[in-house]
Biotite code that builds the C-alpha atoms (Angstrom):
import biotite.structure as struc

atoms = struc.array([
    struc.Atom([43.877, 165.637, 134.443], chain_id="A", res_id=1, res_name="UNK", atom_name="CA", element="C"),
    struc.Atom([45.557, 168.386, 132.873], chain_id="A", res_id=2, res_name="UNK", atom_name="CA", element="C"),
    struc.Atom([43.973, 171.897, 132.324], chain_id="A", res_id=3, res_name="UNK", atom_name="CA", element="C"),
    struc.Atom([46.532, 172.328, 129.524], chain_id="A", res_id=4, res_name="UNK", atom_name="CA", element="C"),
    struc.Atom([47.878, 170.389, 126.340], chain_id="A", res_id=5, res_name="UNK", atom_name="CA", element="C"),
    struc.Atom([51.308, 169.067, 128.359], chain_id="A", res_id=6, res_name="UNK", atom_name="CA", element="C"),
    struc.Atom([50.264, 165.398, 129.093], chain_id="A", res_id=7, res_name="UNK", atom_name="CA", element="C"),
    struc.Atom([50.722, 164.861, 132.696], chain_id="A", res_id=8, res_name="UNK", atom_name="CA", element="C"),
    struc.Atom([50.171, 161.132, 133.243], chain_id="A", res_id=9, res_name="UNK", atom_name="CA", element="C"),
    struc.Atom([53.437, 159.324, 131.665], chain_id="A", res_id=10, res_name="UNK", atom_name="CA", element="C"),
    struc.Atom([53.060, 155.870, 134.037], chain_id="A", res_id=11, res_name="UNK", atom_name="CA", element="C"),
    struc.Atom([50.720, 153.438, 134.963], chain_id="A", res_id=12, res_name="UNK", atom_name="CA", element="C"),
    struc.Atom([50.048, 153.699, 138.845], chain_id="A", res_id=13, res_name="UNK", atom_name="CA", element="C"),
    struc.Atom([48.245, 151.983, 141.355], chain_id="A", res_id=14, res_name="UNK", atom_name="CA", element="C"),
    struc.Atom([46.235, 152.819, 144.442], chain_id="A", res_id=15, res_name="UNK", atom_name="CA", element="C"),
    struc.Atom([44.525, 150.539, 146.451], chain_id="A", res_id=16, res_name="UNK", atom_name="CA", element="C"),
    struc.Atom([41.969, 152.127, 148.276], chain_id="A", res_id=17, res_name="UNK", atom_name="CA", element="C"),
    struc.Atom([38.374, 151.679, 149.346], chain_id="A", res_id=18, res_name="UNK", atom_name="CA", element="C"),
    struc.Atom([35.275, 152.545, 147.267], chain_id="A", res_id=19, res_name="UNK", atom_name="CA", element="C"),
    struc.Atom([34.466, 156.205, 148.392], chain_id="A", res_id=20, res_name="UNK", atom_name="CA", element="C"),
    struc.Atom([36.746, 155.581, 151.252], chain_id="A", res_id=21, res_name="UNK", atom_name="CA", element="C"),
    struc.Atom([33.831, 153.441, 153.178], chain_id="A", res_id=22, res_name="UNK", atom_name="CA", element="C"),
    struc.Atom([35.780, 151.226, 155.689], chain_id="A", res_id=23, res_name="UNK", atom_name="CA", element="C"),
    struc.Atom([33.035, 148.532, 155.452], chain_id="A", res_id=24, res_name="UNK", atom_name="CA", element="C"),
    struc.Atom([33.771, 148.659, 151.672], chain_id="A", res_id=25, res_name="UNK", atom_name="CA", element="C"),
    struc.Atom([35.959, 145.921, 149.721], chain_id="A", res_id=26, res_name="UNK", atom_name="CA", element="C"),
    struc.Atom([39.605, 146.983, 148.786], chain_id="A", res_id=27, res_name="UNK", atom_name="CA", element="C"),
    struc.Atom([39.944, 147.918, 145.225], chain_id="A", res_id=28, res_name="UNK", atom_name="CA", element="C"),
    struc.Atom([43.089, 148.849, 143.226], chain_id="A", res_id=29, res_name="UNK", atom_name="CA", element="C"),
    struc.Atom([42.947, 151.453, 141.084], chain_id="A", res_id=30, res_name="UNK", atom_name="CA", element="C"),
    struc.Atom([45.105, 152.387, 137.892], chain_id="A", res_id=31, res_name="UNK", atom_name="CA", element="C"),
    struc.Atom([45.568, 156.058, 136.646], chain_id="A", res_id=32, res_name="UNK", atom_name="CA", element="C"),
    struc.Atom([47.036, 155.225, 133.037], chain_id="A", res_id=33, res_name="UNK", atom_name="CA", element="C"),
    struc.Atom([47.923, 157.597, 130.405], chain_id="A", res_id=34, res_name="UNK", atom_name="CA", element="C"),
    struc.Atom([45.685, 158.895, 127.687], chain_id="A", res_id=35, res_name="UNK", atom_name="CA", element="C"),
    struc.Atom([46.489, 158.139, 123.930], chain_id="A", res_id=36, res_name="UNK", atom_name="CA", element="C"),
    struc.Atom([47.348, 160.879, 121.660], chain_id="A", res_id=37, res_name="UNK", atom_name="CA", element="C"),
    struc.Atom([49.992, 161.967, 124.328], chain_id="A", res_id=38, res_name="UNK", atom_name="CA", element="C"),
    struc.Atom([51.739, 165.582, 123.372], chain_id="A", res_id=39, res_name="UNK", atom_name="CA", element="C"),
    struc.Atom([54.808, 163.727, 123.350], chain_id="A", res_id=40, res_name="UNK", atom_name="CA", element="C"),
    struc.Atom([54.375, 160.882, 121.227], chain_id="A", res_id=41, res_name="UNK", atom_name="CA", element="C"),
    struc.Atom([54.638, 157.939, 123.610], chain_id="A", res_id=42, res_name="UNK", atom_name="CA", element="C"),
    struc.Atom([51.567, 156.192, 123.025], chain_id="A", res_id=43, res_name="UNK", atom_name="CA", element="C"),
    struc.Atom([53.630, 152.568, 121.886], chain_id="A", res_id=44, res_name="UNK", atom_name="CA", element="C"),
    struc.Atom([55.135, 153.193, 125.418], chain_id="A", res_id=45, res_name="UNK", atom_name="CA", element="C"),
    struc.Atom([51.944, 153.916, 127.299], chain_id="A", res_id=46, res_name="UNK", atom_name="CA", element="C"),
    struc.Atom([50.296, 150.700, 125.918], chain_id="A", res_id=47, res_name="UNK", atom_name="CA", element="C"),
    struc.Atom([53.566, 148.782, 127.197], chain_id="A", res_id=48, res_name="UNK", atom_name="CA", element="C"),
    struc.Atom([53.255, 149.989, 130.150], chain_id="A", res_id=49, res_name="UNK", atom_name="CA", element="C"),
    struc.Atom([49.502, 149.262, 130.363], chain_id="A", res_id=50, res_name="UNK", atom_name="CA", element="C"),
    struc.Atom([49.007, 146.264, 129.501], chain_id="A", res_id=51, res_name="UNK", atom_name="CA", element="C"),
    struc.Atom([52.328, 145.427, 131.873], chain_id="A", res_id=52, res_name="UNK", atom_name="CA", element="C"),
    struc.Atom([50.453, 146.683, 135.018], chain_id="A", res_id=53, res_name="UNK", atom_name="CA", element="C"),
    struc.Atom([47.563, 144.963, 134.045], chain_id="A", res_id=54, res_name="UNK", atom_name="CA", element="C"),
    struc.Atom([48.995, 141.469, 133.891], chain_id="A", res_id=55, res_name="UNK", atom_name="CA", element="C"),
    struc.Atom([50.907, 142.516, 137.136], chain_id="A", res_id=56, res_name="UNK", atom_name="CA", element="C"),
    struc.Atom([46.812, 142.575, 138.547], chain_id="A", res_id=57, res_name="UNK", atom_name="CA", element="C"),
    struc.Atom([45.550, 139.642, 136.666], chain_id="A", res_id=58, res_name="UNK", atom_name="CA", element="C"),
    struc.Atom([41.683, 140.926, 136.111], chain_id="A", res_id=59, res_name="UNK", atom_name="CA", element="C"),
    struc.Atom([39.807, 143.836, 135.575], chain_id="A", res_id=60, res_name="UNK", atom_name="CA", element="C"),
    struc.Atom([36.870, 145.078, 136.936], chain_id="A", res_id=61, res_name="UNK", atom_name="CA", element="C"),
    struc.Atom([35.446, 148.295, 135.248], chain_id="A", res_id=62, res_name="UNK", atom_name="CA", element="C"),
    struc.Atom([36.822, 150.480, 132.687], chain_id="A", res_id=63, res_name="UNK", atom_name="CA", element="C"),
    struc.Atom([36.712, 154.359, 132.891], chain_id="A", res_id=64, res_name="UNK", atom_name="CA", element="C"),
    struc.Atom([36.749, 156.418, 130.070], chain_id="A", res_id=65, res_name="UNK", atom_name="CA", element="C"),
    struc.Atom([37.167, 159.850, 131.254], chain_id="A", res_id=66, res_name="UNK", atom_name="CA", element="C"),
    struc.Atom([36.096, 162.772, 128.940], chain_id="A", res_id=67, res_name="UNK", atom_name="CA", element="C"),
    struc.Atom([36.159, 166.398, 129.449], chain_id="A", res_id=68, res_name="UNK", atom_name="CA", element="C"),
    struc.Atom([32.486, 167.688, 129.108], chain_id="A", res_id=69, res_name="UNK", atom_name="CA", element="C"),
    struc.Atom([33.517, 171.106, 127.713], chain_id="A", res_id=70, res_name="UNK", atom_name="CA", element="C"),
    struc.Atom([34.996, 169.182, 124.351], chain_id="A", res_id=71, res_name="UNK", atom_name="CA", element="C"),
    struc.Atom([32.859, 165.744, 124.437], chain_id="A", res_id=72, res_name="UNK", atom_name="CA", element="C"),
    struc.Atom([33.798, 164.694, 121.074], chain_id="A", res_id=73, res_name="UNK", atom_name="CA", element="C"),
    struc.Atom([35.359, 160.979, 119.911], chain_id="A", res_id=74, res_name="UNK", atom_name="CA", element="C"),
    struc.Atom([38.581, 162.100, 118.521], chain_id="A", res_id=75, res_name="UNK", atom_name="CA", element="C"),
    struc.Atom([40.930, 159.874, 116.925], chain_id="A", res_id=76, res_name="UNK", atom_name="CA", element="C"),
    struc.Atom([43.262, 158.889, 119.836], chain_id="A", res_id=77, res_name="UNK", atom_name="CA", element="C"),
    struc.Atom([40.112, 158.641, 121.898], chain_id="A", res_id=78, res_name="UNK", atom_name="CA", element="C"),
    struc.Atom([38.532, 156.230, 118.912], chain_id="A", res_id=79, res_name="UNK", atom_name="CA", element="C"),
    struc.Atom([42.194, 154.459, 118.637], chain_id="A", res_id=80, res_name="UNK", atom_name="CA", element="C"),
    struc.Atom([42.404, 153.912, 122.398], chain_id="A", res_id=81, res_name="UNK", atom_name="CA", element="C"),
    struc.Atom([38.841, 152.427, 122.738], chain_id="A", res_id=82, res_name="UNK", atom_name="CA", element="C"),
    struc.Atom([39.650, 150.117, 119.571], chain_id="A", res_id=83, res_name="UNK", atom_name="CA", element="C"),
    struc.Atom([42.706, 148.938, 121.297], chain_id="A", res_id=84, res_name="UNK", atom_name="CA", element="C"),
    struc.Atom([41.409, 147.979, 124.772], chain_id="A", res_id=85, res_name="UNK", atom_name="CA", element="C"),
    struc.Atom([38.781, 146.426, 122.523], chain_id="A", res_id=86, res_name="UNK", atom_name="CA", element="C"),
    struc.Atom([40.885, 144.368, 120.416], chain_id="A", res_id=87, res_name="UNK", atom_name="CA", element="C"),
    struc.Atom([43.149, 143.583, 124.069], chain_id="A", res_id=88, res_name="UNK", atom_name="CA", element="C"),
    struc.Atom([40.012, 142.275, 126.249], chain_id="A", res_id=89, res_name="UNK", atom_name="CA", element="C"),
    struc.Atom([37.400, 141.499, 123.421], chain_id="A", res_id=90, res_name="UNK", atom_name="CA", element="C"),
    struc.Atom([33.340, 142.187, 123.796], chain_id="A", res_id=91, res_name="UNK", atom_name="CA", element="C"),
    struc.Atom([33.780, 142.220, 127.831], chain_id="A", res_id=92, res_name="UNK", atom_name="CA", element="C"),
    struc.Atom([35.395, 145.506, 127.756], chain_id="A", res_id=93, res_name="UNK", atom_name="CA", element="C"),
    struc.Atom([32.501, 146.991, 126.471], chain_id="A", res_id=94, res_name="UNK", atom_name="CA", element="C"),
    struc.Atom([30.256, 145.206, 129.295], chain_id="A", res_id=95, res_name="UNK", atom_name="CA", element="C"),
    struc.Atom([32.857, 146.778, 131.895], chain_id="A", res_id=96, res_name="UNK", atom_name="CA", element="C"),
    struc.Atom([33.503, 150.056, 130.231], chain_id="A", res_id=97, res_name="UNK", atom_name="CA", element="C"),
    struc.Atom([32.080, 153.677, 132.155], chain_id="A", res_id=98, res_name="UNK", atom_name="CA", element="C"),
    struc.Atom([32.014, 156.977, 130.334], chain_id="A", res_id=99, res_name="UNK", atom_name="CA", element="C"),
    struc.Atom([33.022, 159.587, 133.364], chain_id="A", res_id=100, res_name="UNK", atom_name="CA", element="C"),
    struc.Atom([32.505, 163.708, 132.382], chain_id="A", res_id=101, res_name="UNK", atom_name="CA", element="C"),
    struc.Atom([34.982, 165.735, 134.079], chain_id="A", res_id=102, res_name="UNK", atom_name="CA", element="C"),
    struc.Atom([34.727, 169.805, 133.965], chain_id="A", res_id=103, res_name="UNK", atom_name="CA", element="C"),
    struc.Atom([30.848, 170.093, 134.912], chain_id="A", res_id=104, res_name="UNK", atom_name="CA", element="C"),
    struc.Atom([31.455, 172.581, 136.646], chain_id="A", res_id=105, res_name="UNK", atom_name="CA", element="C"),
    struc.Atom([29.147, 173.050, 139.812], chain_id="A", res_id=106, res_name="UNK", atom_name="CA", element="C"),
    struc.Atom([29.527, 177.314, 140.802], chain_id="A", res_id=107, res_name="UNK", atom_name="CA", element="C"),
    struc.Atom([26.689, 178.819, 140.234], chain_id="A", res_id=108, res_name="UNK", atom_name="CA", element="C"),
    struc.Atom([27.643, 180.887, 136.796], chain_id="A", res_id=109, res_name="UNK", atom_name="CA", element="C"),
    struc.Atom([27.966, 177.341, 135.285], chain_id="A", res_id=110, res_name="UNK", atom_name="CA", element="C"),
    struc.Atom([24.944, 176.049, 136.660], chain_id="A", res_id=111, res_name="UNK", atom_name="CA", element="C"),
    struc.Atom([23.192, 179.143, 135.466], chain_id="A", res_id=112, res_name="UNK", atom_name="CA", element="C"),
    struc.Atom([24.341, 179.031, 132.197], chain_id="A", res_id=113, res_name="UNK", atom_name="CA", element="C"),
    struc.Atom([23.458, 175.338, 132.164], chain_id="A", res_id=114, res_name="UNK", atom_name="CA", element="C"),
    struc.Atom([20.087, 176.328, 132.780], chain_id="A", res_id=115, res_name="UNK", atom_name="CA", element="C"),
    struc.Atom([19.868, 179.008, 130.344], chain_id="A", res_id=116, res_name="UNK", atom_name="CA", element="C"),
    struc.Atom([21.356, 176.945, 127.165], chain_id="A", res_id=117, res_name="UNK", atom_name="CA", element="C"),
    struc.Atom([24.433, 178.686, 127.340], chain_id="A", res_id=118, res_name="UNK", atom_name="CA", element="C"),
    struc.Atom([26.315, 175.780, 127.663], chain_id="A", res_id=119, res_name="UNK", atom_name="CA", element="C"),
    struc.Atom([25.052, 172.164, 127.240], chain_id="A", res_id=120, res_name="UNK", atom_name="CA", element="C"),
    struc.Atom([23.304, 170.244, 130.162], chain_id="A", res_id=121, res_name="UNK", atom_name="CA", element="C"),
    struc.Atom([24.916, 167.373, 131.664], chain_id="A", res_id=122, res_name="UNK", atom_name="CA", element="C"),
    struc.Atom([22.203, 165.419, 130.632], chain_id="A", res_id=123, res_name="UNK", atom_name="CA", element="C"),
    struc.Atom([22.355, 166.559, 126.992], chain_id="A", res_id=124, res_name="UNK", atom_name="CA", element="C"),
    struc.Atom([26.070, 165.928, 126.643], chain_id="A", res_id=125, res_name="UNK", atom_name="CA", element="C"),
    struc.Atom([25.619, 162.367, 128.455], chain_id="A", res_id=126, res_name="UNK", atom_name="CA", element="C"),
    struc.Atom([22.716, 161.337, 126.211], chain_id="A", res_id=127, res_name="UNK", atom_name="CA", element="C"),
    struc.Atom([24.627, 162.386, 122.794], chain_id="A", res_id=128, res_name="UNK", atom_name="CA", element="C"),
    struc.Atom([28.004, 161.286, 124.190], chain_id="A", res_id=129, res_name="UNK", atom_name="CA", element="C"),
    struc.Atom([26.690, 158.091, 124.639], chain_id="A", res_id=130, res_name="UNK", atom_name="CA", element="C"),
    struc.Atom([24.381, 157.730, 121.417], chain_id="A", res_id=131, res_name="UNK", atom_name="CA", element="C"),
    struc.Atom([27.789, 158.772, 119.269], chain_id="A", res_id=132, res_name="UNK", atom_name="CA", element="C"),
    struc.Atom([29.629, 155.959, 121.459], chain_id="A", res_id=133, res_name="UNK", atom_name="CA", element="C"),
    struc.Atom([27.006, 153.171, 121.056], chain_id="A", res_id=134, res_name="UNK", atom_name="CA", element="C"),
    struc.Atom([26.691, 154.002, 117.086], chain_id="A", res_id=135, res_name="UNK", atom_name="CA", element="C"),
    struc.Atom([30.393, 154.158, 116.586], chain_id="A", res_id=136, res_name="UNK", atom_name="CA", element="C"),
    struc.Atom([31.649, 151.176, 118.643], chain_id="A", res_id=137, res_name="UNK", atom_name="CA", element="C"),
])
């Protein structure tokens, strides 16, 4: 994930790797896609793409829909990409689907200001993140 507004991501890719790197764990692919809204307009390209690698896989397991927790707003390409996985794997991608907050940050000045209501909680971004998901898909 970028820090900036330069989209980084521009290709599906796969890993296949072990849940938390556990030996005694099952194998699991996983795909690092790239978002929607890209900064340079690809986004008929990056569903292509997508929807190639999946078929390349044959299933999916879970969806993650990574946010950044200092901005945790639905925004349009956010909204457009959820409606299109939607319309591409039907109610089940909802069942499978995993909001993931990035940038909670854990040094201590963040944690502090956490505390103090500086900045929001995790817990307080989770809980309205996921209310403002729920009610709008």
């Amino acid at each position: 994930m970028s820090a900036g507004s330069e989209s980084e991501t521009d290709s599906v890719a796969g890993l296949l790797t072990r849940w938390q790197g556990i030996k005694e764990e099952e194998p699991v692919i996983v795909l690092d896609t790239p978002g929607f809204g890209d900064s340079k307009h690809r986004d008929t390209e990056h569903i292509a793409n997508v929807v190639c690698g999946l078929k390349q896989i044959g299933y999916v397991h879970s969806f993650l829909i990574i946010l950044n927790a200092e901005e945790p707003r639905l925004n349009e390409q956010l909204q457009a990409t959820i409606k299109i996985f939607s319309q591409m794997f039907g109610i089940e991608f909802f069942k499978n689907a995993m909001l993931v907050f990035t940038h909670f940050y854990q040094d201590e000045k963040s944690i502090r200001e956490r505390k103090n209501g500086k900045k929001r909680s995790e817990d307080r971004t989770i809980k309205e993140y996921t209310q403002h998901f729920i009610k709008d898909f």
